[in-house]
C-alpha positions as CSV (number, residue, x, y, z in Angstrom):
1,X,0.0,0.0,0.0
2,X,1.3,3.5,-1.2
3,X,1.7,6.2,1.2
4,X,2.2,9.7,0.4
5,X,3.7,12.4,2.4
6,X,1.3,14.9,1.6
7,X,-1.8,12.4,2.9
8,X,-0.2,11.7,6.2
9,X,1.1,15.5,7.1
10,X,-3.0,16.5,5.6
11,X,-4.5,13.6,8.2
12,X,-2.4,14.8,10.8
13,X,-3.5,18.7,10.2
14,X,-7.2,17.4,9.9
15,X,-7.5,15.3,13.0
16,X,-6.3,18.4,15.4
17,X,-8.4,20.5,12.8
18,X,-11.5,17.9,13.9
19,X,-10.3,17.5,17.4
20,X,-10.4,20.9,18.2
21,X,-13.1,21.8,16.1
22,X,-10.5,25.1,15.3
23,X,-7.8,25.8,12.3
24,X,-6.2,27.7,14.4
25,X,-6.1,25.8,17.9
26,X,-4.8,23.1,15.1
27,X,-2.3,25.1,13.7
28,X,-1.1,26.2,17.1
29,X,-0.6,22.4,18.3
30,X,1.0,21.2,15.1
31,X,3.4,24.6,15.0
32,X,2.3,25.4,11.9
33,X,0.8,28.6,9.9
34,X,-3.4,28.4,9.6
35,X,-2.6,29.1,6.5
36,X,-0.6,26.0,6.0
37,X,-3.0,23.8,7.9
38,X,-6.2,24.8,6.1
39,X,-4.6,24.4,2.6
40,X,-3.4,20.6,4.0
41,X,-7.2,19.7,4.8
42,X,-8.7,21.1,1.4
43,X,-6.0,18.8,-0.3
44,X,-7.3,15.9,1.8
45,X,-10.8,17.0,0.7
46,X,-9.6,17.0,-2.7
47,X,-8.1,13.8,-2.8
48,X,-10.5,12.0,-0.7
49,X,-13.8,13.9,-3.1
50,X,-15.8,15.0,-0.4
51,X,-16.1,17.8,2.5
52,X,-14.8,17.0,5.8
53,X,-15.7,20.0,7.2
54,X,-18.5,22.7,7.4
55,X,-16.7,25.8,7.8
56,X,-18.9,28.3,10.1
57,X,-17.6,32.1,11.3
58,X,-16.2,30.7,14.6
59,X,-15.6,27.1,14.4
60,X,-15.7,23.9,11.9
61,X,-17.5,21.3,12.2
62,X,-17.1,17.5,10.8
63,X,-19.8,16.4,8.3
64,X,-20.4,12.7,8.6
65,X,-17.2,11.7,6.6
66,X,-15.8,13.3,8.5
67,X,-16.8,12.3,12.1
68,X,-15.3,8.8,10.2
69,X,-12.2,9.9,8.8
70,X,-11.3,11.6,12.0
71,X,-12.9,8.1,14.3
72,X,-10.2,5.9,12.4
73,X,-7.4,8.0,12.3
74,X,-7.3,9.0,15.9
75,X,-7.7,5.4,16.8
76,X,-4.4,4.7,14.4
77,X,-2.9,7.4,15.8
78,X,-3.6,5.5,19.1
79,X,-1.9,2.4,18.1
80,X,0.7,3.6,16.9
81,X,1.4,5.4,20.1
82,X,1.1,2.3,22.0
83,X,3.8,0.3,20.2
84,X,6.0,2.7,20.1
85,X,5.3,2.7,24.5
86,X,5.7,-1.1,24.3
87,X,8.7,-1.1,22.4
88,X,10.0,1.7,24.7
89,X,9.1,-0.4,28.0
90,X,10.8,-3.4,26.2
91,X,13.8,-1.8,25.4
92,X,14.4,-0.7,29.0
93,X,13.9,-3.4,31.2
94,X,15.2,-1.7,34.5
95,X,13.1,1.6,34.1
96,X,9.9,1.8,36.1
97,X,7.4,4.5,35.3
98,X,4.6,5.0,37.6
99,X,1.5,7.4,38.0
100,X,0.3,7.8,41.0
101,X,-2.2,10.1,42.3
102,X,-0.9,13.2,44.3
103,X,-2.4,13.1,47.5
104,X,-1.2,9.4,47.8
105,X,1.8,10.5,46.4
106,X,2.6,13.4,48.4
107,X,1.4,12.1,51.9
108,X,2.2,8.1,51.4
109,X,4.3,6.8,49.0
110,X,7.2,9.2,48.9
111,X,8.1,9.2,52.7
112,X,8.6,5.2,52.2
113,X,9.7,5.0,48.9
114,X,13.1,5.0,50.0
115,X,13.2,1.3,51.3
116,X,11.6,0.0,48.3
117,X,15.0,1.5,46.4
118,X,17.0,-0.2,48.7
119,X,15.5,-3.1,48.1
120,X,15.9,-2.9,44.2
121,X,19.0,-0.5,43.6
122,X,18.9,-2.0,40.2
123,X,15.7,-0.2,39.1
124,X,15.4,3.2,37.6
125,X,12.3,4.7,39.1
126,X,10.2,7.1,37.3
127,X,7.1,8.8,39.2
128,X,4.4,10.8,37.9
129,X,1.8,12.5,40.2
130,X,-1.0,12.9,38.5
131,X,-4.6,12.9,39.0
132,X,-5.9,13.4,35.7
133,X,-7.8,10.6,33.4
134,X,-4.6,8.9,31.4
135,X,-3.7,5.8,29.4
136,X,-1.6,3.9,30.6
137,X,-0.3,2.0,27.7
138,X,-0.1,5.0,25.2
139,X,1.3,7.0,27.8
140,X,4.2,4.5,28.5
141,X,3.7,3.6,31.9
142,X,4.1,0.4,33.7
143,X,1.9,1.1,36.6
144,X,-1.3,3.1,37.7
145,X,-2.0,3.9,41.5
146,X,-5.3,5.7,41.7
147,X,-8.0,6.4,44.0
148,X,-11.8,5.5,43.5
149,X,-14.9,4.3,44.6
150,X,-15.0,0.6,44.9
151,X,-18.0,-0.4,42.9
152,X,-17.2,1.9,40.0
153,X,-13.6,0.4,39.8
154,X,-12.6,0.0,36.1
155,X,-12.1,-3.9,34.7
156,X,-9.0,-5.4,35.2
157,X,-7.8,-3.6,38.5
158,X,-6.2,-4.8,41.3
159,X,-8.0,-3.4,44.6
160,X,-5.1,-2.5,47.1
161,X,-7.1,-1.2,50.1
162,X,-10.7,-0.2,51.5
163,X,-10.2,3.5,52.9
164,X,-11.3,3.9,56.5
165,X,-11.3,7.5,57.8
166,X,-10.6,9.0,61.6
167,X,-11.1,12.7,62.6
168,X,-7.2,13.9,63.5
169,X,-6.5,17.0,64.5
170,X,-3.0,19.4,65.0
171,X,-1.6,19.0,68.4
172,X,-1.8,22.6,68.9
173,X,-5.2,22.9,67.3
174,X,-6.5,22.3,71.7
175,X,-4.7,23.6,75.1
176,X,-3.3,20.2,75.8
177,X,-6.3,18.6,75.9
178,X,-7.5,15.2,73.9
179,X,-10.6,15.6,71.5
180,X,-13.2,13.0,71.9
181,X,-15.7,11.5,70.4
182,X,-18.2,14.1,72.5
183,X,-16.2,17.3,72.1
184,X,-14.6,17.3,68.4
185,X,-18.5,19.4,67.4
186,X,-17.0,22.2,69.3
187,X,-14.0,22.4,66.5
188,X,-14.5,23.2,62.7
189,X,-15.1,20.2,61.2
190,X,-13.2,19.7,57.4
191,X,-14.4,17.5,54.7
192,X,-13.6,16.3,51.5
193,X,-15.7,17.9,48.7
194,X,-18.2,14.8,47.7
195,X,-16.9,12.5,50.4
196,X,-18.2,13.6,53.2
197,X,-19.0,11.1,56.0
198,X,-19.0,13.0,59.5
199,X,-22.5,11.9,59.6
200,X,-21.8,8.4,58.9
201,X,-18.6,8.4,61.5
202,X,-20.9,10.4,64.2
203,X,-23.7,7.6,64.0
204,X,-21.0,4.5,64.2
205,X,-19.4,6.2,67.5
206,X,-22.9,6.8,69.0
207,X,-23.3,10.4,68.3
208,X,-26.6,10.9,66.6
209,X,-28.5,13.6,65.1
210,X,-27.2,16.6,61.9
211,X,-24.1,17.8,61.6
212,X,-23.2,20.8,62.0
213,X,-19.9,23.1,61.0
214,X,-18.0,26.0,60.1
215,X,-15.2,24.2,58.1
216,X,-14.4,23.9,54.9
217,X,-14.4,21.4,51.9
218,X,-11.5,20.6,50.3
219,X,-10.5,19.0,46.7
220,X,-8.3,16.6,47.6
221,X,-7.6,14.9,50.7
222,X,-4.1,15.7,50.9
223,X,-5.1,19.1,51.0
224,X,-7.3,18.5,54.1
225,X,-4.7,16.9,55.7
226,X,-2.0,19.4,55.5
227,X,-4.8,22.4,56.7
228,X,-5.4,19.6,59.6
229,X,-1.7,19.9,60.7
230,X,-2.3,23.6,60.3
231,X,-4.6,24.0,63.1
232,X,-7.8,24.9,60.8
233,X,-10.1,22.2,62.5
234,X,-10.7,18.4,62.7
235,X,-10.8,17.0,59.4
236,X,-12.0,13.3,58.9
237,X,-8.7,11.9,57.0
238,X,-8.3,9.0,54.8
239,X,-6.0,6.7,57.2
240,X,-3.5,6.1,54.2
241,X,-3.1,9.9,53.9
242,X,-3.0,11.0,57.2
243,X,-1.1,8.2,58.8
244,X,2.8,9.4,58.6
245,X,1.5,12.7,59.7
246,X,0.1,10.8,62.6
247,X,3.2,8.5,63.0
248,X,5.6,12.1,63.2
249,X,3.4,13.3,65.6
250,X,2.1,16.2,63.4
251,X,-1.7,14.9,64.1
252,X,-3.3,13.3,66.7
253,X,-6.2,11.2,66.1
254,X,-10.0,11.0,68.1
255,X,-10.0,7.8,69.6
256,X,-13.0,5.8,68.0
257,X,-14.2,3.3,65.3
258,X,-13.1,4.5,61.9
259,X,-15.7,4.2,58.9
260,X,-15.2,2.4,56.0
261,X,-15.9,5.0,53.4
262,X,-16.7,2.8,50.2
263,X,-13.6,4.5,48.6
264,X,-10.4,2.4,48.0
265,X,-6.5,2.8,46.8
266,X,-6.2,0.2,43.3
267,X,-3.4,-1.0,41.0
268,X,-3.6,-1.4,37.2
269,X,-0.8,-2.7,35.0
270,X,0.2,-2.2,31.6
271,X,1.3,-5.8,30.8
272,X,-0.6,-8.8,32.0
273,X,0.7,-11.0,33.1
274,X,2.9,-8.1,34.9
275,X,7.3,-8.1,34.5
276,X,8.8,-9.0,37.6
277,X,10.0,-5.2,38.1
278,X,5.9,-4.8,38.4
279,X,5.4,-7.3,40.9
280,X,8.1,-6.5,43.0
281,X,6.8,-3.0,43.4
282,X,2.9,-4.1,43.9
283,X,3.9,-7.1,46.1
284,X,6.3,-4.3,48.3
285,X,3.0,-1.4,48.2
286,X,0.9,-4.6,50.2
287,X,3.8,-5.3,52.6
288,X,4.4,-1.5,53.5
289,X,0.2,-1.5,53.6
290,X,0.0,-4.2,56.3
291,X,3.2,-2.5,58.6
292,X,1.3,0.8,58.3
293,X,-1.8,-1.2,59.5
294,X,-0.2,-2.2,62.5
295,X,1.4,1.0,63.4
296,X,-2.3,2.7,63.4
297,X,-3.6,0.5,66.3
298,X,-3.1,2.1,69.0
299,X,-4.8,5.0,67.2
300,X,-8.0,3.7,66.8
301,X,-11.1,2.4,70.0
């Protein structure tokens, strides 16, 4: 099958052109003049016999052939993207690449990373923290760490842990004294926005009836954690991200039942079966998981 250079550098120009629905947004992405990109789609058009596009004032907009041309080439486009990551992963054997997101990142993995590269000093390491939507093939990773709720998990993960959460609190946030179960209502309570369970903890520990409180909501939990350790109130912390704050003695933690929030901590992998530089790092995340398990005992009723 014949290829011409003109055809691929016009398909290229045309699906940024579709994806962006703009010449110019096109034109900015691919470096090249507007000028330069719409005269590459009309030669598609003209080679192919029929419009791509309808051109309006502000925009363009795929006619049906189009909506095709540009389905199949950014699904090539795709492929091709994930070879060349496969090849890449092949041809470096003790490189490592791993997203994780930042919040686990930040607060989790990167104070204990440290033993995991004693343990394989042979491995080259690469971490991304990330929370946006990815793929992990085409992107060239090895390894995915993300957080989610446990029945909307996609297919083919590998569930790591079931969150529990525990209010904790800054040391400093009281004049010495412990916050209990009965007086933490008196403190700004802080909250995770769209996972927030205070209710749900309140009723488990025997406190009924609404919440109420003049804290704040937060995007991410590491976020709540570190305005925790600033003194801005009592926040109800994933365990995972609050428990070296609490093993440093930067938190303290209200001595009750924690609540098992339906969230979780999961693994995919880019190969499957997995390499053995894979395993060793998921089989090392469980073994870190159940020390960390044991050192928040004594926190918890």
């Amino acid at each position: 099958m014949e290829y011409r250079l003109r055809t691929l550098s016009g398909l290229l120009a045309f699906e940024a052109a579709a994806r962006h629905g703009s010449l110019t947004a096109a034109a900015q992405e691919l470096a090249r003049t507007q000028s330069a990109v719409s005269q590459q789609v009309k030669g598609l058009e003209e080679e192919i016999g029929l419009p791509l596009f309808v051109r309006r004032p502000r925009e363009i907009v795929t006619t049906p052939a189009g909506r095709e041309l540009a389905d199949a080439v950014t699904a090539a486009l795709a492929g091709i993207n994930s070879t060349i990551a496969g090849l890449k992963r092949r041809n470096e054997p003790n490189v490592l690449r791993i997203t994780v997101y930042q919040s686990f990142a930040i607060n989790w993995l990167i104070p204990r990373l440290s033993s995991f590269s004693q343990q394989h000093p042979e491995l080259d390491l690469r971490l991304n923290a990330d929370d946006r939507p990815f793929d992990l093939v085409a992107e060239g990773y090895d390894l995915a760490i993300r957080g989610g709720w446990i029945d909307r998990m996609p297919p083919n993960t590998v569930p790591v842990r079931v969150e529990q959460v525990m209010p904790v609190y800054a040391p400093g946030l009281t004049n010495g004294d412990d916050i209990t179960v009965e007086t933490l209502i008196r403190y700004p309570l802080l909250e995770i926005e769209g996972r927030n369970f205070w209710t749900e903890w309140m009723e488990l520990n025997g406190i009924q009836g609404p919440v109420v409180s003049a804290g704040k909501a937060y995007s991410h939990s590491g976020m709540m954690v570190q305005a925790a350790m600033t003194g801005a109130g009592v926040a109800l912390a994933p365990l995972t991200i609050a428990a070296e704050a609490l093993r440093r003695g930067h938190l303290k933690c209200v001595k009750g039942k924690p609540f098992k929030s339906g969230y979780g901590l999961y693994m995919l992998t880019a190969e499957c079966p997995p390499p053995p530089k894979v395993e060793w790092f998921t089989d090392w995340i469980r073994a870190e998981m159940e020390a960390m398990e044991a050192e928040l005992c004594p926190y918890l009723a």
